[in-house]
C-alpha positions as CSV (number, residue, x, y, z in Angstrom):
1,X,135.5,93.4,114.9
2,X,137.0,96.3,113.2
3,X,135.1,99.3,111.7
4,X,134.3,99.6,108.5
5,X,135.4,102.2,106.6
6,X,132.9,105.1,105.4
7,X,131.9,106.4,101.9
8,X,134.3,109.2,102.5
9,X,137.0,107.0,103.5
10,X,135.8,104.7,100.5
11,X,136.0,107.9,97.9
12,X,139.1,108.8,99.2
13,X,140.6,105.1,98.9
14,X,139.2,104.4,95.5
15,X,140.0,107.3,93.9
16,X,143.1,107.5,94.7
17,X,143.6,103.8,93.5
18,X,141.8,104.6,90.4
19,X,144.3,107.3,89.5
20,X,147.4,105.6,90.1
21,X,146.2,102.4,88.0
22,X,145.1,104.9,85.5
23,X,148.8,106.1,85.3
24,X,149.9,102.4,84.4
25,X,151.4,101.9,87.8
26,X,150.5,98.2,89.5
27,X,148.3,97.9,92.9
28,X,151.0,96.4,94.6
29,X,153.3,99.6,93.6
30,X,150.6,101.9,94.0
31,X,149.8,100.6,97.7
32,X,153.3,101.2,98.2
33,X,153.5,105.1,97.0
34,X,150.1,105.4,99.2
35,X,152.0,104.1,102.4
36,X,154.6,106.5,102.0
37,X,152.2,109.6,101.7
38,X,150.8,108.8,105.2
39,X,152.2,109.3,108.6
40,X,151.5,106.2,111.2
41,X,148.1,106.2,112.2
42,X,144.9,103.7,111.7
43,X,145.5,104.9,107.8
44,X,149.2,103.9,107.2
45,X,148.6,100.4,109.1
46,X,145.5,99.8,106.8
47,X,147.7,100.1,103.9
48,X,150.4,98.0,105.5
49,X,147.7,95.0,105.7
50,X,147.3,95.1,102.1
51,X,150.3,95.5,101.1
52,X,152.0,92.7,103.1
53,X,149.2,90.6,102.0
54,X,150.1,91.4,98.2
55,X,154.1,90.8,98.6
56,X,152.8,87.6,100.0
57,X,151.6,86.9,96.2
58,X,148.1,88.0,96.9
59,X,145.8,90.6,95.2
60,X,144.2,93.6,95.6
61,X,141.2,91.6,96.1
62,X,143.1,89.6,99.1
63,X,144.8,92.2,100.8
64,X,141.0,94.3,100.9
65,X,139.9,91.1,102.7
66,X,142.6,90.8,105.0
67,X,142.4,94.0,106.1
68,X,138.5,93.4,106.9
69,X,137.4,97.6,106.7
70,X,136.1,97.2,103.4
71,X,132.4,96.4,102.3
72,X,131.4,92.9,101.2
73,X,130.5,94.7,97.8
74,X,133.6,96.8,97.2
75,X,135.4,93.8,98.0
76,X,133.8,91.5,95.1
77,X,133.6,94.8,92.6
78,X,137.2,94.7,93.3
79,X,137.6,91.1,92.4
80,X,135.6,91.1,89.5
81,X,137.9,93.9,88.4
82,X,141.4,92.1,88.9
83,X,139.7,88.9,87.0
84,X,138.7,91.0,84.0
85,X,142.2,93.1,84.0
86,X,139.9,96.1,84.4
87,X,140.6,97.2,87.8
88,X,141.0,100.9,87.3
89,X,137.6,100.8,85.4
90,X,136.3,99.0,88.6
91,X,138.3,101.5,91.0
92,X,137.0,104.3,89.2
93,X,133.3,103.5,89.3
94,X,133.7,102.1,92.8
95,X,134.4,105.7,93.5
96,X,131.4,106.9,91.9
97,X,129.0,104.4,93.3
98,X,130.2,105.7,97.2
99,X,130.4,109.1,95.9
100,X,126.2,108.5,95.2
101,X,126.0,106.7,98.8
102,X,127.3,109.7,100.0
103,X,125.1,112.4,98.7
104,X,121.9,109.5,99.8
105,X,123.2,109.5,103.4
106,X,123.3,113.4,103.4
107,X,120.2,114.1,101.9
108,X,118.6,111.6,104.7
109,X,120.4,113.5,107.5
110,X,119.5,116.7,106.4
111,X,115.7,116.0,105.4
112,X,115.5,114.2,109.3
113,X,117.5,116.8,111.1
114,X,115.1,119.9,110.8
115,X,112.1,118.2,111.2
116,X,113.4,116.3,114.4
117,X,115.1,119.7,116.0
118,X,111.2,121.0,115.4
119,X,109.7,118.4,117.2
120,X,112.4,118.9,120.3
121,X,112.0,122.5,120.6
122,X,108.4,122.1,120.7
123,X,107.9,119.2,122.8
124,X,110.5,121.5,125.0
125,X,107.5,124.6,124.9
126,X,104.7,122.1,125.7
127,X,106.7,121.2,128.9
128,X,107.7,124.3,129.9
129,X,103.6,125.4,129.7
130,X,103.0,122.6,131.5
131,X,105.2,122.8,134.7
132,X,106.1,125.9,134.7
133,X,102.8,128.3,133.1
134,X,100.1,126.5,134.7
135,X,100.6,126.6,138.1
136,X,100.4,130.0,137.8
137,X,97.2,130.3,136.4
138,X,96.7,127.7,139.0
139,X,97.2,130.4,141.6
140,X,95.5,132.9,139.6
141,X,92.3,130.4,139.8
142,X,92.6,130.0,143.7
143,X,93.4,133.8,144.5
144,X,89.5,133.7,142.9
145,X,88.2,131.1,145.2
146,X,88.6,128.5,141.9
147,X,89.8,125.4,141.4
148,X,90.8,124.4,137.7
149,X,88.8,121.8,136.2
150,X,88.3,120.2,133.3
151,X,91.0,119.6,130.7
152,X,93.3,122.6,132.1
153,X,93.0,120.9,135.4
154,X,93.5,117.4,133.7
155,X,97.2,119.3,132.2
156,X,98.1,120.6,135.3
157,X,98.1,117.6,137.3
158,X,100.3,115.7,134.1
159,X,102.6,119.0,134.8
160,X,102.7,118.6,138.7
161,X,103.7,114.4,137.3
162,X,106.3,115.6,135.3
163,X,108.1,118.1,137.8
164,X,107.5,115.6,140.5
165,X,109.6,112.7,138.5
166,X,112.0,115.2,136.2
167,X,114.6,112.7,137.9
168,X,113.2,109.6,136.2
169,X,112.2,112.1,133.0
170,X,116.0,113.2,132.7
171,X,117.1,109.9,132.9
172,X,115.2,108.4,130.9
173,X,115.7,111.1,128.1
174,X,119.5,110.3,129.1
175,X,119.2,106.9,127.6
176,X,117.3,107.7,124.5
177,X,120.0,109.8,123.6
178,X,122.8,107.1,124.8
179,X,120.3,104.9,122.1
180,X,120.7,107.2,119.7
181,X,124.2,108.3,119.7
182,X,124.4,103.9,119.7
183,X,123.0,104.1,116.3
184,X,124.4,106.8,114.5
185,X,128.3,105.8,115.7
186,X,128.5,102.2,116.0
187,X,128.4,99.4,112.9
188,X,126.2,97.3,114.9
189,X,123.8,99.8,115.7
190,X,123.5,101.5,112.3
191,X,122.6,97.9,110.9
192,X,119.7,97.6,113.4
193,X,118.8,101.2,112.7
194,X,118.4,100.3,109.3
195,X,116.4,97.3,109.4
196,X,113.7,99.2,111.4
197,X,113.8,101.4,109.0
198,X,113.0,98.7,106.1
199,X,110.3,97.1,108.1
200,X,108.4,100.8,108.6
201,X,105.8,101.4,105.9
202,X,107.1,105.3,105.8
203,X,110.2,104.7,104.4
204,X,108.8,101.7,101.9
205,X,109.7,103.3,98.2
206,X,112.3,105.0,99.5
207,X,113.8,101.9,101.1
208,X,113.0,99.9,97.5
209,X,114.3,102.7,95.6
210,X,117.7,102.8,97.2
211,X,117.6,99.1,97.0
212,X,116.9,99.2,92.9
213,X,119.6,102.0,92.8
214,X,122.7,99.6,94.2
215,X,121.1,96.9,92.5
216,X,121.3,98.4,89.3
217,X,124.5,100.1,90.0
218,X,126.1,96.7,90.9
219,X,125.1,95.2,87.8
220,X,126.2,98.0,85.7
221,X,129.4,97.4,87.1
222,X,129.5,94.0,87.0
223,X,128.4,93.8,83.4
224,X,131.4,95.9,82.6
225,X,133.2,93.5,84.5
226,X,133.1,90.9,81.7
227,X,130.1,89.2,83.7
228,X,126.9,88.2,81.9
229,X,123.5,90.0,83.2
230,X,122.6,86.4,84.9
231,X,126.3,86.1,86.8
232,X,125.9,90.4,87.3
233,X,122.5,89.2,89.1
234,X,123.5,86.1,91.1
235,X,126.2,88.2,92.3
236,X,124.4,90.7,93.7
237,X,121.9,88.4,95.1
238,X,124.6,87.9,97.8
239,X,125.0,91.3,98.2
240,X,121.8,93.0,98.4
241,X,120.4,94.3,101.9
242,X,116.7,94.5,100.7
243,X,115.0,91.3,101.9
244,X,112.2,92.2,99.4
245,X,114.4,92.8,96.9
246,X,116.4,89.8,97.5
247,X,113.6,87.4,97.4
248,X,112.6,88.9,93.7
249,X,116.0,88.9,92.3
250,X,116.0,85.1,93.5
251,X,112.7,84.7,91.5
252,X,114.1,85.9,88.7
253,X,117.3,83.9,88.4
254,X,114.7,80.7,89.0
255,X,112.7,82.3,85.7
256,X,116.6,82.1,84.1
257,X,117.6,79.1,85.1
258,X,113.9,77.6,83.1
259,X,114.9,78.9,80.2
260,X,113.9,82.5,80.6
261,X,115.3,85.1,79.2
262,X,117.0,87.9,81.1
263,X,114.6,91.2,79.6
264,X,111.9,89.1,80.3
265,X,112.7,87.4,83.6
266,X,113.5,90.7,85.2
267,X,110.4,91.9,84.0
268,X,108.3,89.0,85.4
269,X,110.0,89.3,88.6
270,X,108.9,93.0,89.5
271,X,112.2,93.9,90.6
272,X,112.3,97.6,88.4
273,X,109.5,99.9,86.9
274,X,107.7,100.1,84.1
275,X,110.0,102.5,82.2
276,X,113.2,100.9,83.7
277,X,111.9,97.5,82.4
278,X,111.6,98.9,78.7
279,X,114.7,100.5,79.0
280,X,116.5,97.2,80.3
281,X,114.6,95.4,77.1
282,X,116.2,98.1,75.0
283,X,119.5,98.0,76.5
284,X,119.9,94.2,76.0
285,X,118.9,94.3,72.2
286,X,121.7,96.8,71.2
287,X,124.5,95.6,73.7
288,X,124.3,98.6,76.0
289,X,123.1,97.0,79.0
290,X,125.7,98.2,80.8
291,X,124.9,101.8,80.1
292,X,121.4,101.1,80.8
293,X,122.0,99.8,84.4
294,X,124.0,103.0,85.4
295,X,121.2,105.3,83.8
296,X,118.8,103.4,86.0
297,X,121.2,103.5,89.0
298,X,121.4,107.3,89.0
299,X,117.4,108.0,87.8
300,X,116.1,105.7,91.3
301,X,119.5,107.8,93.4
302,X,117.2,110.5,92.3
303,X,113.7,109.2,93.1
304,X,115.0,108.1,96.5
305,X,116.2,111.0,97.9
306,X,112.9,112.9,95.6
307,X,110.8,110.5,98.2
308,X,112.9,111.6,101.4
309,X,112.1,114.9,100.8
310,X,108.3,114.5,99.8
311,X,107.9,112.9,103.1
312,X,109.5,115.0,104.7
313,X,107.8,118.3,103.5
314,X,104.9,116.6,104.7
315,X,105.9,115.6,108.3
316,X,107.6,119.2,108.7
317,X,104.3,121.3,109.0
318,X,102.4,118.4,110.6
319,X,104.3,118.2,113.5
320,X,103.9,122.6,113.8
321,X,100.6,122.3,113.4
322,X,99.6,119.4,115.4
323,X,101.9,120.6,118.1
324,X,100.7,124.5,117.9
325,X,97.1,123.2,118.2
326,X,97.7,121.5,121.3
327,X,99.2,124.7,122.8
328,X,96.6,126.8,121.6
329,X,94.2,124.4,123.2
330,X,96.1,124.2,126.7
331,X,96.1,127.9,126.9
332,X,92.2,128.8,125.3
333,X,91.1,125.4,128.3
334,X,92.8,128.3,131.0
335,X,91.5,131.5,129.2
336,X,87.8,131.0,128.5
337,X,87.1,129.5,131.8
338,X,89.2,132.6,133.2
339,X,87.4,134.8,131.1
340,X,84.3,133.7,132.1
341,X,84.7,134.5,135.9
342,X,86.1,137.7,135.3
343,X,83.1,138.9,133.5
344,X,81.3,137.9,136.2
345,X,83.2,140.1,138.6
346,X,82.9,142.8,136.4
């Protein structure tokens, strides 16, 4: 299996498509200009898929397939687009939608990276006290005919652990990194990164805002499309990651399907907020519903990445402080025993 290409690969393609349909120049000869422009590489052979599948009589839409880098989702925006003869529209706010993927994924990198680097370094100090700062109050303890009890002693025997097995420690910090890198650079392993992600109660509105925010995207694109808001819906049914989400969105096309109308199916089905509902009932009565998607789109972008950051604001001192009190504690279990004894002396 091939890897899929990235947002910035995707902003990159789709602009650059959107442009040259823009100009009045066809796929098929913009494909062609494109190839030219690269030197051989993974790029130029990417291109060469399409566009072979396109002299073959194909589409846009069929040479994408064929190439099998592109998302499901910019695969079907693309189709929609060629079937309403509004593929630079569709190119254009393809561009846009990874553009807003984009800035998600950074602002989730960022918020985690700090926070997780604190956590490290830390962890790193607690160790280093433990192996390597109490054995030497250790010996300060038996130069003064002492052993160390109590919860110092209880921390000094988890250090004497840890030096003893560093081998086992090191390797098995080895594969949690191995695990990790796993994740963050292969397709499979982001997808299963992801879903534990959904599952975790942490991440819960930002996970359902992110998944409102494509849905509402999709359909705003959709719409534009030339589809009507119960096709938009059933399309990106198929699309959505959100299992949640999913399950309501097939709710409300049930509520459709009765007899329902859209405004108040979507409503029924719990699938936006409160405001987001009225504005949806608004956007249907005056023929903007298209307009109204996007607006929703980029208003949950924001609340997602708002909720990231909350969280994260919280987590970021909790982790200091948690982790300085139980320094603090490790060192005042060695100093107020050692204290003691050496007022005795005195």
């Amino acid at each position: 299996m091939q890897k899929k290409l990235n947002c910035q690969e995707m902003i990159t393609f789709c602009s650059q498509m959107a442009v040259i349909l823009h100009s009045g120049i066809s796929a098929f000869e913009g494909i062609s200009m494109m190839m030219e422009d690269l030197e051989k590489g993974q790029g130029a052979e990417l291109l060469k898929t399409i566009y072979e599948e396109m002299e073959k009589g194909g589409g846009l839409y069929e040479g994408m397939e064929k190439a099998e880098v592109f998302p499901v989702y910019a695969c079907q925006m693309v189709r929609l687009g060629e079937n309403a003869g509004r593929l630079d529209e569709a190119m254009r706010t393809l561009a846009d939608y990874y553009t807003q993927e984009e800035a998600l994924y950074r602002t989730v990198r960022h918020a985690v990276s700090y926070p997780l680097f604190m956590l490290v370094m830390m962890l790193g100090v607690l160790a280093v006290l433990m192996v390597e700062v109490m054995p030497v109050f250790q010996e300060v303890f038996l130069s003064l005919g002492m052993q160390m009890g109590g919860p110092a002693g209880a921390v000094l025997r988890m250090g004497e652990l840890m030096s003893r097995y560093s081998g086992v420690l090191l390797a098995l910090l080895g594969a949690g990194l191995a695990v990790l890198l796993w994740a963050s650079r292969t397709e499979q392993g982001r997808e299963k990164a992801a879903a534990r992600i959904r599952r975790s109660r942490l991440a819960g509105k930002f996970v359902r805002k992110t998944a409102q925010y494509r849905l509402a995207f999709g359909m705003s694109m959709s719409l534009r499309s030339g589809l009507d808001p119960q096709q938009s819906l059933e399309m990106m049914g198929k699309l959505v990651e959100d299992e949640d989400t999913g399950k309501k969105i097939a709710g409300c096309l049930k509520k459709m399907e009765s007899g329902c109308f859209f405004e108040e199916a979507i409503v029924e089905a719990d699938i936006f907020d409160g405001m987001h509902n009225r504005m949806i009932r608004i956007g249907q009565k005056t023929g903007s519903l298209d307009q109204v998607m996007e607006e929703i789109a980029l208003q949950c972008s924001r609340e997602a990445s708002e909720n990231i950051w909350n969280k994260i604001n919280i987590i970021e001192p909790t982790v200091v402080i948690i982790l300085a009190v139980l320094v603090g504690l490790i060192l005042l279990s060695v100093m107020l025993p050692l204290m003691s004894i050496m007022a005795e002396i005195g």
